[in-house]
C-alpha positions as CSV (number, residue, x, y, z in Angstrom):
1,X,0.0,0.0,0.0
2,X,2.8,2.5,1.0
3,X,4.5,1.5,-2.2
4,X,1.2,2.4,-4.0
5,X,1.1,5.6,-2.4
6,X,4.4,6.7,-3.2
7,X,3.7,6.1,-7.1
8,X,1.1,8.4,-6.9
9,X,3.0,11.7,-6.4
10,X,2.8,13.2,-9.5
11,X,6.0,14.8,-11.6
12,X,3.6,18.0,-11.4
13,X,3.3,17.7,-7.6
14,X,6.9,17.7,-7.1
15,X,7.8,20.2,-9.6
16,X,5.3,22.1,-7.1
17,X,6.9,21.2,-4.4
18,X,10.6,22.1,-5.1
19,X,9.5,25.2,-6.7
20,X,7.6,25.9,-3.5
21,X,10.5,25.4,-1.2
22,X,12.7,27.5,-3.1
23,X,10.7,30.5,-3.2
24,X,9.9,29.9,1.1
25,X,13.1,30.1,1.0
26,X,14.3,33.4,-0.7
27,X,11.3,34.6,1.2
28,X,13.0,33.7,4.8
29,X,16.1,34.8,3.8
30,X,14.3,38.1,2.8
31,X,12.4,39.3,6.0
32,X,14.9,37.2,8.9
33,X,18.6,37.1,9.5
34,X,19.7,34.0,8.7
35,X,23.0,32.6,10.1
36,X,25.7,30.5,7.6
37,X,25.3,27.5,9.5
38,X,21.9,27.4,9.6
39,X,22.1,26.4,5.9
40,X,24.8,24.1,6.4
41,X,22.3,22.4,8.9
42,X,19.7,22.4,5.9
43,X,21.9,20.7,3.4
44,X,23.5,18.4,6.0
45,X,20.2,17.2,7.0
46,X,19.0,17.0,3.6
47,X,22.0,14.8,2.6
48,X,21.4,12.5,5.3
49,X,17.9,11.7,4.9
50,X,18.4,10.9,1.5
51,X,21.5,8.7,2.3
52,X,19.6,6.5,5.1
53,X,15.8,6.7,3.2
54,X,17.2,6.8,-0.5
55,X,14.6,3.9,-1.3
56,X,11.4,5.9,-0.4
57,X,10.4,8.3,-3.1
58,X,8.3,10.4,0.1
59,X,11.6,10.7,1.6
60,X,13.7,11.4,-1.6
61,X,11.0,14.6,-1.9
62,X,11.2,15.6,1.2
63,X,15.6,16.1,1.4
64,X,15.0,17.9,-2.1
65,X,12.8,19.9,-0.8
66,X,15.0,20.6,1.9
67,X,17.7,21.6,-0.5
68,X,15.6,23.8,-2.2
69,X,15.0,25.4,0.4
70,X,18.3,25.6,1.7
71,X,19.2,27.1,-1.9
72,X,16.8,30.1,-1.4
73,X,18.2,31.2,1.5
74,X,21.9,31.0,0.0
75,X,21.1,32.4,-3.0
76,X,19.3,35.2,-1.0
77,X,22.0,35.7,1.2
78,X,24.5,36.2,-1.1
79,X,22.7,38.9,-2.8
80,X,22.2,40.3,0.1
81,X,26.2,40.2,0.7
82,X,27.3,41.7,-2.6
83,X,24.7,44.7,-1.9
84,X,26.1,45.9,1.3
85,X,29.4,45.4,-0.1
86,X,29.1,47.4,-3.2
87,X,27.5,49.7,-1.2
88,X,29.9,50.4,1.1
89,X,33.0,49.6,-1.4
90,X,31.7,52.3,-3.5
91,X,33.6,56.1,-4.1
92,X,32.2,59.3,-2.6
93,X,32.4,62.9,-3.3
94,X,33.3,65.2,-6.3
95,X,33.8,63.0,-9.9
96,X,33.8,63.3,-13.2
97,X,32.8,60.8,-15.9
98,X,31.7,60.1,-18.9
99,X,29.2,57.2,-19.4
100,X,26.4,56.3,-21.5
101,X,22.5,56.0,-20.6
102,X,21.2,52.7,-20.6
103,X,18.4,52.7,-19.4
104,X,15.1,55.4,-20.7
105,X,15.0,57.7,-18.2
106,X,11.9,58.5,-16.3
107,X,11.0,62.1,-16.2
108,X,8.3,63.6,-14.0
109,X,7.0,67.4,-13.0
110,X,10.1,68.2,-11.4
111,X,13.4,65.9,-12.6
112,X,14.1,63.5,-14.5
113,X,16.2,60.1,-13.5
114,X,19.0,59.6,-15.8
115,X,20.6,56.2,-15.2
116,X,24.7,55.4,-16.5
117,X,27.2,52.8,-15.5
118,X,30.9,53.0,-14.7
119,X,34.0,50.8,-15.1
120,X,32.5,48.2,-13.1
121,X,29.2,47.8,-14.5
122,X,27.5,49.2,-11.4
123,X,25.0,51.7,-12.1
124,X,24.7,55.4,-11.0
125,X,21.5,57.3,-10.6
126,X,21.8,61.2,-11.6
127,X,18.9,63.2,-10.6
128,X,19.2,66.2,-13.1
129,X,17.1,69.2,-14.3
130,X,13.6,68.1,-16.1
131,X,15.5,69.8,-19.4
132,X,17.4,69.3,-21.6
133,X,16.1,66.0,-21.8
134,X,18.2,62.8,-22.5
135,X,17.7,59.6,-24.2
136,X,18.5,56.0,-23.9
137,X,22.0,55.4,-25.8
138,X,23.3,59.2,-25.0
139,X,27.2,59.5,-24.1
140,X,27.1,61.9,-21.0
141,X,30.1,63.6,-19.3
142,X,29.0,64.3,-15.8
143,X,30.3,66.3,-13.3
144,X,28.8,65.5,-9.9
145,X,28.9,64.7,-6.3
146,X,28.7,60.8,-6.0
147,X,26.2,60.1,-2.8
148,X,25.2,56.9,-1.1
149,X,21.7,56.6,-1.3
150,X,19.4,58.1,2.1
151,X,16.6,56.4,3.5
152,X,14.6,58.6,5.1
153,X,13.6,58.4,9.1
154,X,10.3,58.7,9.3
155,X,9.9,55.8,6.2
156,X,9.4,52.8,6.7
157,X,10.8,52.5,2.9
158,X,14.4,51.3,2.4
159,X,15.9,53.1,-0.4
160,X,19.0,52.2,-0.6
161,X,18.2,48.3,-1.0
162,X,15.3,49.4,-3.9
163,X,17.8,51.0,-5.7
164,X,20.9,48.3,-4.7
165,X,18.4,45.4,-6.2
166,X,19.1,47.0,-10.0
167,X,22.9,47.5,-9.3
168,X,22.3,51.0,-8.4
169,X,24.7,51.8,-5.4
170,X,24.9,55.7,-5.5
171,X,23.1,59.0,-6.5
172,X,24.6,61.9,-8.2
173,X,23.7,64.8,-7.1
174,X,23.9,68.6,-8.6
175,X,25.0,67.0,-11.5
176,X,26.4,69.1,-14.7
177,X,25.7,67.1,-17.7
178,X,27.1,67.6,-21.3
179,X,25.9,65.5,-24.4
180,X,28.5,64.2,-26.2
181,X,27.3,61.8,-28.3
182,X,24.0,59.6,-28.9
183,X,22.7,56.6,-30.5
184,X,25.7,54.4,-28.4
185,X,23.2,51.7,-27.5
186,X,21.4,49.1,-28.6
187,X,20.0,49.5,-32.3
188,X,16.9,47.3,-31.7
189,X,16.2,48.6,-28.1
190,X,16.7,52.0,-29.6
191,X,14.8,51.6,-32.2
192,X,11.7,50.5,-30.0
193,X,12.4,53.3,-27.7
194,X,12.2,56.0,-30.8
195,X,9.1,53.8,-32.4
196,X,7.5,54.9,-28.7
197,X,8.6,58.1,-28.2
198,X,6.9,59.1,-31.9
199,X,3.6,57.6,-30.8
200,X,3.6,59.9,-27.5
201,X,4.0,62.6,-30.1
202,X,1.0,61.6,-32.0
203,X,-1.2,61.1,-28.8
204,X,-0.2,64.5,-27.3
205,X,-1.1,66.2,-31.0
206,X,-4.7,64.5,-30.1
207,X,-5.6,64.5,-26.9
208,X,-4.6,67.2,-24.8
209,X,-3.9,66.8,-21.2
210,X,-5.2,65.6,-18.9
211,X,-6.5,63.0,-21.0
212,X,-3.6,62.7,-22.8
213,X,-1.4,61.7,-20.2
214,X,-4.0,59.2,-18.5
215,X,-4.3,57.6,-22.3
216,X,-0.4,57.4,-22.5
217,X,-0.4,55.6,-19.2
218,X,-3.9,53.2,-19.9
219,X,-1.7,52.3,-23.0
220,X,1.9,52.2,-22.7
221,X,2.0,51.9,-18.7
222,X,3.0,54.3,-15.9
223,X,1.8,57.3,-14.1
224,X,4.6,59.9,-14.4
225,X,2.8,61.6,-17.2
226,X,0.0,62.5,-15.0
227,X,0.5,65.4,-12.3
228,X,0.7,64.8,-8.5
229,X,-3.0,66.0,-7.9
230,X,-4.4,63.1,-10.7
231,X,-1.8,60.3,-9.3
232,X,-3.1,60.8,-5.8
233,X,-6.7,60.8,-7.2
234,X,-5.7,57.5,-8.3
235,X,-4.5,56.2,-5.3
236,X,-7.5,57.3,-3.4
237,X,-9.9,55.3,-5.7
238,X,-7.9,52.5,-6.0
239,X,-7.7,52.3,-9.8
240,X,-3.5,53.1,-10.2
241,X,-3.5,49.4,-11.5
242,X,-5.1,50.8,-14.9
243,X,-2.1,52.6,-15.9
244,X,0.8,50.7,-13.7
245,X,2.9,48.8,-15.9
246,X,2.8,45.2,-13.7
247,X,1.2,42.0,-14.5
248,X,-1.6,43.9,-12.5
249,X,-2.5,46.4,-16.0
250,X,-1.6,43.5,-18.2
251,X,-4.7,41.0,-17.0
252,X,-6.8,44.2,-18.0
253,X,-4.6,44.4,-21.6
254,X,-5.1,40.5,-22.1
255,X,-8.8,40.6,-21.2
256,X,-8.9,43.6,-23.6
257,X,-7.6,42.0,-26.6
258,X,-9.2,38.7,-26.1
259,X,-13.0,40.8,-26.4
260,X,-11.5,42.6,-29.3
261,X,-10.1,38.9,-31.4
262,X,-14.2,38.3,-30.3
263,X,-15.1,40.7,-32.4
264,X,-12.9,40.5,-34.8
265,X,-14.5,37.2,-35.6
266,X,-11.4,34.7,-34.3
267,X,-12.0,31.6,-33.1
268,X,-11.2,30.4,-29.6
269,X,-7.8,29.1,-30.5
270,X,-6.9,32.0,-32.0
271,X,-8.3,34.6,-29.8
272,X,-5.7,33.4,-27.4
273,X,-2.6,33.5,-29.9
274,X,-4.1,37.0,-30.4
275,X,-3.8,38.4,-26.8
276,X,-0.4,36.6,-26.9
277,X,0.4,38.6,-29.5
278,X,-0.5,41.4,-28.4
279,X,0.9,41.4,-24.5
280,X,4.6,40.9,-26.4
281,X,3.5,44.3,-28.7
282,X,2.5,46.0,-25.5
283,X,5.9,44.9,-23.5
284,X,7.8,46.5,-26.6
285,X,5.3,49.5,-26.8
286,X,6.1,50.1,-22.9
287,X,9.9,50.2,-24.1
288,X,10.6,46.7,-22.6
289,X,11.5,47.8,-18.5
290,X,12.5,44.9,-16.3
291,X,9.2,45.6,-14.7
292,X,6.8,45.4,-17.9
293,X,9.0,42.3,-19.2
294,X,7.9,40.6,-16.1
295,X,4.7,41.5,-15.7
296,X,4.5,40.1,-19.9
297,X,5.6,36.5,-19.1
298,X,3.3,36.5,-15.8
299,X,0.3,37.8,-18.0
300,X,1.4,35.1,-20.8
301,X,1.2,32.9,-18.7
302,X,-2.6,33.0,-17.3
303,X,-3.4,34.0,-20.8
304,X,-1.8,30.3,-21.5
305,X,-3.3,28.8,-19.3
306,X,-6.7,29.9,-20.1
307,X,-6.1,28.7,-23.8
308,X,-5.3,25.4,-22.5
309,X,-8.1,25.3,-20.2
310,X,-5.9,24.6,-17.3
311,X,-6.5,27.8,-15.1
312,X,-6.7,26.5,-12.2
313,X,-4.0,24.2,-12.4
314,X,-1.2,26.4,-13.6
315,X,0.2,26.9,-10.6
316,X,3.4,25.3,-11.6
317,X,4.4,28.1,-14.4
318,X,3.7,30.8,-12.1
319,X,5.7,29.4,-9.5
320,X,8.4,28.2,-12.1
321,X,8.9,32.0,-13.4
322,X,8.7,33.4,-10.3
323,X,11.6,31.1,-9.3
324,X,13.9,31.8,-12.1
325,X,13.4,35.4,-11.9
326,X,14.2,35.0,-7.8
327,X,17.1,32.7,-8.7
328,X,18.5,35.9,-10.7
329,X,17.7,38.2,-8.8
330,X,16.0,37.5,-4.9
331,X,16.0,40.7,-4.2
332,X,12.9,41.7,-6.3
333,X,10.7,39.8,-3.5
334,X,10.8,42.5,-1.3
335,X,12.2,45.1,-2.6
336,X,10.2,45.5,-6.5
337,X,6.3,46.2,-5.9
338,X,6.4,45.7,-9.4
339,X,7.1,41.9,-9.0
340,X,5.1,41.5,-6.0
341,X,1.9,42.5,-7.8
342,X,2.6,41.4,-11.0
343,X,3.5,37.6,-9.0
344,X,0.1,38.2,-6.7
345,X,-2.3,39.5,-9.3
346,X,-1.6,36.2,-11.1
347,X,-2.0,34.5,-8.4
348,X,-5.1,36.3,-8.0
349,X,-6.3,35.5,-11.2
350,X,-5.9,31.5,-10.9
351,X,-7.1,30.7,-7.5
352,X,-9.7,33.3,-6.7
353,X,-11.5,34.4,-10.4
354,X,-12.3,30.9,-10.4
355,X,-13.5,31.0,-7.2
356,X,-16.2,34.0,-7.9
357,X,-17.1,33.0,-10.9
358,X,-18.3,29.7,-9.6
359,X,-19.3,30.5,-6.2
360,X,-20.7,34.3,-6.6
361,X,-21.2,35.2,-10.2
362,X,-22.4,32.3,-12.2
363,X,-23.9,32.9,-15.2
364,X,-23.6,33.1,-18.5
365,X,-19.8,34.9,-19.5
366,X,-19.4,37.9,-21.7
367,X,-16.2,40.4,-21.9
368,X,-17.3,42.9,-19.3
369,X,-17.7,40.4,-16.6
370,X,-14.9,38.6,-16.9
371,X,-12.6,42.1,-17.0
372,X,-14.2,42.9,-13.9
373,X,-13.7,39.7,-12.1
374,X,-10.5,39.2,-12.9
375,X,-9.8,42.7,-11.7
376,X,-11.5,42.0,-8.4
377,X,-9.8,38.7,-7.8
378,X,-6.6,40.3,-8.5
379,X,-7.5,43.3,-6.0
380,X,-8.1,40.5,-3.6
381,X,-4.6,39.3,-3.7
382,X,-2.5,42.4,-4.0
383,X,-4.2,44.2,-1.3
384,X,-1.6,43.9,1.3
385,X,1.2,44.9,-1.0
386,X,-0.1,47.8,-1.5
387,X,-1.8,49.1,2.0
388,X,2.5,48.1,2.6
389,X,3.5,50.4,-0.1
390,X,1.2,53.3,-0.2
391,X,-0.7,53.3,3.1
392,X,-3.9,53.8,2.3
393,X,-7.0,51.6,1.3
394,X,-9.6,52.8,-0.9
395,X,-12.8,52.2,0.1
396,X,-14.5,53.6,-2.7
397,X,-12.1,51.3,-5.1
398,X,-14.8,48.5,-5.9
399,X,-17.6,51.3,-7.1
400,X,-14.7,53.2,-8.5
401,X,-13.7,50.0,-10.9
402,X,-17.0,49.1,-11.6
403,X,-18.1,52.5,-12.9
404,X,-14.6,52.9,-15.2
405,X,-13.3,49.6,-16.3
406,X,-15.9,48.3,-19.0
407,X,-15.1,51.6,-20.6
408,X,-11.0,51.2,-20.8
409,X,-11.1,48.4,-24.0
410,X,-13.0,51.5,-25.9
411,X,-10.8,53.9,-24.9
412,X,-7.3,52.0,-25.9
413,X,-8.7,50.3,-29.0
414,X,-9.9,54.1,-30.2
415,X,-6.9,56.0,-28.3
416,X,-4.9,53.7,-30.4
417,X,-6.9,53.7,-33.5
418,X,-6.4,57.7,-33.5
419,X,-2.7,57.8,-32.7
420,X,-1.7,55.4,-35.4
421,X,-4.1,57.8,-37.5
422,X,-2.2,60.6,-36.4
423,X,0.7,59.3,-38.1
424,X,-0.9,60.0,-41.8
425,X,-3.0,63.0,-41.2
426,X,-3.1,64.5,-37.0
427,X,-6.7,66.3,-37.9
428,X,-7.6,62.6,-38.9
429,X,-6.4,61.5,-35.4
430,X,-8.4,63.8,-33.8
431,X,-11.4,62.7,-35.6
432,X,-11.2,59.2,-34.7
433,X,-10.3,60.3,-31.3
434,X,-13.2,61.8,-30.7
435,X,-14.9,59.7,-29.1
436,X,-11.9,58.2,-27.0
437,X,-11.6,61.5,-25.3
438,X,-14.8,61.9,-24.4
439,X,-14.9,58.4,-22.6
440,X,-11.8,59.7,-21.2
441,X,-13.0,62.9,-19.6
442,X,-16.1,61.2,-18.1
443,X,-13.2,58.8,-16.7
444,X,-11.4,61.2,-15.0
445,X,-14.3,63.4,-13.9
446,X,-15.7,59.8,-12.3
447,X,-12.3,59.6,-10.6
448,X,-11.5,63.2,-9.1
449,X,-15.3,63.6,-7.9
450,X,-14.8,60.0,-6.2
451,X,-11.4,61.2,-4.6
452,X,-12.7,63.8,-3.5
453,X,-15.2,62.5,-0.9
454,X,-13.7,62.5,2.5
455,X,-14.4,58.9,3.4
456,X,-13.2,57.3,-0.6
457,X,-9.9,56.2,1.6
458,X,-8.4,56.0,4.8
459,X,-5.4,56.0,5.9
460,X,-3.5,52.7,7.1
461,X,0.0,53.0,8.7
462,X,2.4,50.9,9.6
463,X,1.1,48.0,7.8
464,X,3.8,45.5,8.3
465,X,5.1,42.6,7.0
466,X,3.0,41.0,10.0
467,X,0.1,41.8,8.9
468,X,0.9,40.9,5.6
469,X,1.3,37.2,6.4
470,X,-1.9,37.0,8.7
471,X,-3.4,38.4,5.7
472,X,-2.3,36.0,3.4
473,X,-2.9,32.9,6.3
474,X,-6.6,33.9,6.4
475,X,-6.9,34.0,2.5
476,X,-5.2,30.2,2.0
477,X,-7.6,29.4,4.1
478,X,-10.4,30.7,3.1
479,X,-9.3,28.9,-0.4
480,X,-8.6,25.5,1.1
481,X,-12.1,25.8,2.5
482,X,-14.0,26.4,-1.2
483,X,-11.6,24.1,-2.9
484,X,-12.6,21.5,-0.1
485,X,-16.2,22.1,-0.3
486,X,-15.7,22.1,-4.3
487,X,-14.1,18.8,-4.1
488,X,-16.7,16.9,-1.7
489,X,-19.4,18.2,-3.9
490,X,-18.0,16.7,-7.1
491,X,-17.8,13.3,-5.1
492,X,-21.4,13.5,-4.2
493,X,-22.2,14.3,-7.7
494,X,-20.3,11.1,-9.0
């Protein structure tokens, strides 16, 4: 019988498994001080119980697992090592360089962030003047005074270790920048970059702003377009996700283009190939960030799923990305919110739309619904992360969802529709745009009159990492619970 039993784990269960105890792992080493021989005591142990049980598959699983797990919390370690090291190994004061950009830098009302690398391939953040303006690829001599990043006392937010997990170990400050020379980087990244950069021509030729900017964000990601006063409006209605560029935003994309293959006349099969298609065109339209790359393979992935009607059991891929990218890099578990919702609104999407759809909203499907419950359900599960990051909870945010999302496929299909346009004839742009920009301005009216009522949020501090977990404890269980009563209902069926 025991023999029977053993046969019956699954190659899935213990891809599941080891996947599992490698990501328990980063996340230990992530949040707790871990000694060195600690791990030593995890691989010892793991050795050994394979060495005397190396007959029982139960107990070959289990020392795996226990290496696994022991691998997280080295991997994590290290990383953690060669961060405090650079950053303390690194040069202060007055310098002078001259380095190329590589990375687009993001501008907002009052600076922009201007990213080069020196000798050593670490990078260097220069906060300089919002003009000129600089480009992926430009060569840059800089004179400035090289600081080690500041976290402030009265955040909870660690600076220094968000900027350390992309390589960046200090900020240049009161920098004085010349151009020297452009076009130095990539030719196909460069090329995407300039493809991009023409489009936000077109759209601001269209749509003025507001509008403009909230368009530019719905469809190429990211807030910094908008001013302070509409980002804030945002966050008080709980509807940032629309214009975030995480696998948050890309659920809504996918969900998007799957109604518009629909109505294109596609067939299921293709439909799905469609929004495949379409979340790599987005991740290039976006400029291809670290962030938006992510957040594309964690959106493929459901959007996979779905075509191979294994939603619910996809677990494995999810879990398999999130590994390798952790493997990489284990910083981006709690330092990227980027990765933490683009990892949790997936999540969201498998375990709990599922969940409603059954259990809450049955019914016959159609576009709108399924947008909006996949929204909710992902809502569900990044809700922590970002009471963590940002503080505040938006009451108003399910009212504020329902009244804008079924609107948002409208608005990029026609925001898009007109800024191609805009490439052959801008008063043609504006034409087609009409419409758009209407549905836009309703949008953001809906949005600033919801902020604007004194109870739309409230204001959560000191949400810990604590609470976090007991958040996450009562969810699982919650789950466990329906997929329990799920399961005993199918037997009784049978």
């Amino acid at each position: 019988m025991g023999e029977k039993a053993e046969i019956k784990i699954s190659k899935s269960k213990i891809f599941f498994i080891l996947s599992l105890a490698f990501l328990i792992g980063v996340f230990l080493a992530s949040f707790f001080p871990i000694e060195k021989y600690f791990i030593l005591i995890l691989v010892s142990s793991g050795i050994i119980v394979f060495v005397i049980n190396y007959k029982n598959k139960k107990i070959i699983i289990a020392s795996a697992a226990i290496l696994f797990l022991a691998l997280g919390i080295w991997r994590t370690e290290i990383s953690f090592e060669d961060a405090k090291n650079n950053l303390a190994d690194q040069k202060l004061g007055s310098v002078e360089f001259t380095r190329t950009v590589t990375k687009e830098p993001e501008t907002d009302e009052k600076y922009q962030k201007v990213i080069v690398e020196d000798n050593e391939k670490n990078k260097i953040l220069i906060n300089a003047d919002v003009y000129p303006q600089y480009q992926y690829g430009d060569e840059l001599k800089v004179r400035c005074i090289l600081e080690e990043p500041k976290n402030y006392e009265d955040s909870n937010f660690d600076y220094q270790m968000y900027l350390a997990k992309d390589g960046i170990y200090r900020v240049c400050n009161k920098a004085q920048i010349t151009a020297v020379a452009s076009n130095k980087g990539n030719k196909f990244y460069t090329a995407i970059l300039a493809a991009k950069k023409r489009f936000e021509e077109k759209i601001s030729a269209i749509f003025p702003d507001p509008e403009g900017a909230y368009l530019k964000g719905l469809i190429l990601g990211g807030g910094k377009r908008m001013t302070q006063d509409l980002n804030d409006a945002f966050s008080k209605t709980g509807t940032t996700h629309t214009v975030a560029v995480s696998g948050y935003n890309v659920t809504i994309v996918a969900a998007f283009l799957m109604w518009l293959g629909i109505a294109l006349g596609l067939w299921r099969q293709q439909v799905f190939s469609f929004a495949l298609i379409g979340i790599v065109l987005f991740v290039l339209m976006t400029g291809a960030p670290s962030s938006a790359v992510r957040a594309g393979i964690m959106g493929g992935l459901v959007i996979w799923a779905m075509k191979e009607g294994r939603l619910a059991n996809s677990q494995n891929a999810i879990l398999f990305a999130a590994a390798i990218m952790l493997l990489i890099n284990p910083l981006l578990l709690r330092y990227d919110a980027g990765f933490q919702l683009s990892f949790l609104a997936t999540l969201g999407i498998i375990y709990v739309y599922p969940l409603f759809e059954k259990n809450f909203f049955a019914g016959e499907q159609n576009i709108l619904k399924e947008t909006i419950l996949m929204t909710l359900a992902a809502q569900v599960f990044v809700l922590p992360v970002i009471l963590n990051s940002f503080q505040k909870l938006s009451v108003i945010s399910p009212l504020a969802n329902l009244l804008i999302l079924p609107a948002i496929p409208q608005i990029m299909l026609g925001g898009f529709a007109a800024g191609m346009a805009g490439f052959v004839f801008v008063p043609l742009g504006k034409l087609i745009g009409f419409v758009p920009y209407v549905l836009l301005k309703v949008e953001l009216l809906i949005i600033q009159w919801l902020a604007n009522l004194s109870w739309s949020s409230l204001e959560i501090k000191n949400f810990s990492w604590l609470h976090i977990s007991v958040y996450y404890l009562i969810l699982v269980s919650v789950l466990y619970y329906f997929k329990r009563k799920d399961k005993k209902l199918s037997l009784a069926q049978k």
